[in-house]
N, C-alpha and C positions, 0 to 999 in steps of 0.2 A: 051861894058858894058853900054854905057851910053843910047843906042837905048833901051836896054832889062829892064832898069829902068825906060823909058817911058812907055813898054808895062807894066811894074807889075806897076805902077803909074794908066796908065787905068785902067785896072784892078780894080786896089782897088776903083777907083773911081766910077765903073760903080757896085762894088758889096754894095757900101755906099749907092747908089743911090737905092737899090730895096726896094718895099715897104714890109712890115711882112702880109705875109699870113694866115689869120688862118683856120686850117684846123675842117672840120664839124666833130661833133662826131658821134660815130656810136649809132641809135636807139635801143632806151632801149628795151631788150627780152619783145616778145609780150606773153600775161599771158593767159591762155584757163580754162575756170571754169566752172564747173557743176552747174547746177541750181534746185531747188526744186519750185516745181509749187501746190500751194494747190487752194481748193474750201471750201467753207463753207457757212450756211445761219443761220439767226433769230432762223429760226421755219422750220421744214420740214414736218410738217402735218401740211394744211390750208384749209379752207372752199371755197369753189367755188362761186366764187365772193363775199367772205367773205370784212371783213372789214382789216384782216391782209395779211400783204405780207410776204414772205421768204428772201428778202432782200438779194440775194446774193452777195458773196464778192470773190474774189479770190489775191493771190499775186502770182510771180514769185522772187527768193531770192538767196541767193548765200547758199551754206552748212552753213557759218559762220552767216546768217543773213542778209548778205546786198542787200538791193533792188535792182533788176535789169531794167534799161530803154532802153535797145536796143532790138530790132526785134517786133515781132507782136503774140499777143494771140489771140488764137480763143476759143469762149464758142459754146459749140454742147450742141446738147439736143436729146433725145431718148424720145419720147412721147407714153406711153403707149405702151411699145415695140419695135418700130418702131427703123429702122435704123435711124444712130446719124448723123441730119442734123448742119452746123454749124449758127447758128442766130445772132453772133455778133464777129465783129473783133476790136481789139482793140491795142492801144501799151501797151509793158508791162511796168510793176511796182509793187510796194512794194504792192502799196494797189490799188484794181481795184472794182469797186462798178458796181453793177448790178440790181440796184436797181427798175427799170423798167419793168425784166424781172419778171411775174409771170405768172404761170401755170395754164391751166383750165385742164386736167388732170394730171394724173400722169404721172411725167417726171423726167429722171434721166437724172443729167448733168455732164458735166466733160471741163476739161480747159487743152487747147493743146498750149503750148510756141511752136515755131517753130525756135525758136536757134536764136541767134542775134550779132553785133559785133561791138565794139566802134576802133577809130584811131587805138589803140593798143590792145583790148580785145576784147576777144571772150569767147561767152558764148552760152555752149551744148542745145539743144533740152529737155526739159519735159512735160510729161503728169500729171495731179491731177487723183487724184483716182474718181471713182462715186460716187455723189451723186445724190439722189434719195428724188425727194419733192413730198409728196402725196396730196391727191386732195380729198376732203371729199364733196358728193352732196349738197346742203344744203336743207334740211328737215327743212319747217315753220311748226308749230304747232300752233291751235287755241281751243279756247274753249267757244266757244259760249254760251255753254247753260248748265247747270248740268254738267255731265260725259259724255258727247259729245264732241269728237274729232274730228276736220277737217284737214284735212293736206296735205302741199304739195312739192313733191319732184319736184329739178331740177339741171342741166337741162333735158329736155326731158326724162323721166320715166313712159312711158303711157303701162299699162297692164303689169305693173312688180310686184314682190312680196313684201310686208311688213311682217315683223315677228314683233310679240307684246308677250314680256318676262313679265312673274310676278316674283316680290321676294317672294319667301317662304323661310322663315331662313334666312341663307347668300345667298342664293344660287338664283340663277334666270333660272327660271321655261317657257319653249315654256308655253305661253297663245294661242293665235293664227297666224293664216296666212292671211294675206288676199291681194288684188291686186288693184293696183291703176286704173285709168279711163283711158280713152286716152286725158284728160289733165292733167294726172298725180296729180289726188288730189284721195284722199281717206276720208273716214268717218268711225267713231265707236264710239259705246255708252260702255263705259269699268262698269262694274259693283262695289258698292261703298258698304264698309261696317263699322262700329262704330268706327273699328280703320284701319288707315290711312294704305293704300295698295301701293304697288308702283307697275309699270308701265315702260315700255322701249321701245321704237319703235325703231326697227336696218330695217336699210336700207341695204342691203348686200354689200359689195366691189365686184369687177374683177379687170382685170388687171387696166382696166382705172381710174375708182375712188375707193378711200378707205373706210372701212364700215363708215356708218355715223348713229350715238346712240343719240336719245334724251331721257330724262326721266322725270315722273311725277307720280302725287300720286292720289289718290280718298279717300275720307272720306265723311262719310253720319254722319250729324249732325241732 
């Protein structure tokens, strides 16, 4: 009896003696969220090397709103058709400025999220819809002298057409046609009469750039 009260004696001694372990908890459920990716700009009609830009902007967001910073966005651009090359990579986030990027023709752009994921979060892939910034020549106009008109398209517009609109009433009237030089400048004398006539010079659009309208008036005093 007295041996077996040594052994439970160790015993108790050797289980006084263990240090408290604590045991790790188990990691919090990892949370998987869909993302909404948009695009937007200033202006999406601008002059060709005008003095205003489009100012693009994009975010990437959770359904509820909240900014997303993990993984990589890509901005492509479709220029005047053309298959959509990517021109800028970037991380994401709430708010992403593109402020750099301006167009010399017509380009429709779009913002591709490629999915991203924090310690614990994971967040899906999205695409932004098209947008599409147009691109207007820009058409100088001069007037040197009476009702002479000199003018000139760019860029590069050599033996293209010009349409010259008159208003009659509300309505605006083909006046004439005529064709630029091969350095794309043209000349006309517009005819001027006691009351004040108006005038429109349209440059035509295509895919690449959009129509571009200037307008003016003649009166003979």
């Amino acid at each position: 009896m007295r041996l077996h009260r040594t052994i439970a004696g160790l015993v108790s001694a050797a289980l006084l003696g263990l240090a408290p372990v604590a045991l790790a908890g188990a990691p919090a459920h990892a949370a998987s969220y869909t993302t909404v990716t948009e695009i937007g700009a200033s202006r999406t009609l601008i002059e060709y090397k005008g003095s205003y830009k489009p100012y693009l902007q994009a975010s990437v967001k959770t359904p509820d709103g909240g900014s997303v910073f993990y993984g990589d966005v890509d901005l492509q651009a479709s220029v005047a058709g053309a298959a959509y090359k990517t021109i800028r990579t970037v991380k994401a986030s709430g708010f992403i400025s593109f402020s750099d990027v301006v167009p010399s023709k017509n380009t429709t752009y779009r913002v591709i999220y490629k999915g991203g994921a924090s310690s614990y979060d994971s967040y899906s892939a999205s695409n932004s819809k098209a947008l599409t910034i147009k691109v207007a020549r820009k058409l100088t106009i001069k007037n040197p002298k009476g009702t002479k008109i000199n003018g000139k398209v760019s860029p590069k517009y050599a033996k293209q057409k010009i349409v010259i609109q008159k208003k009659v009433g509300k309505k605006w009237k083909k006046f004439r046609t005529l064709k630029t030089n091969k350095k794309s400048r043209f000349s006309v004398t517009l005819p001027a009469k006691r009351k004040r006539t108006y005038f429109r010079f349209i440059v035509p659009g295509n895919k690449a750039y959009a129509q571009r309208v200037a307008e003016g008036s003649t009166i003979r005093y």
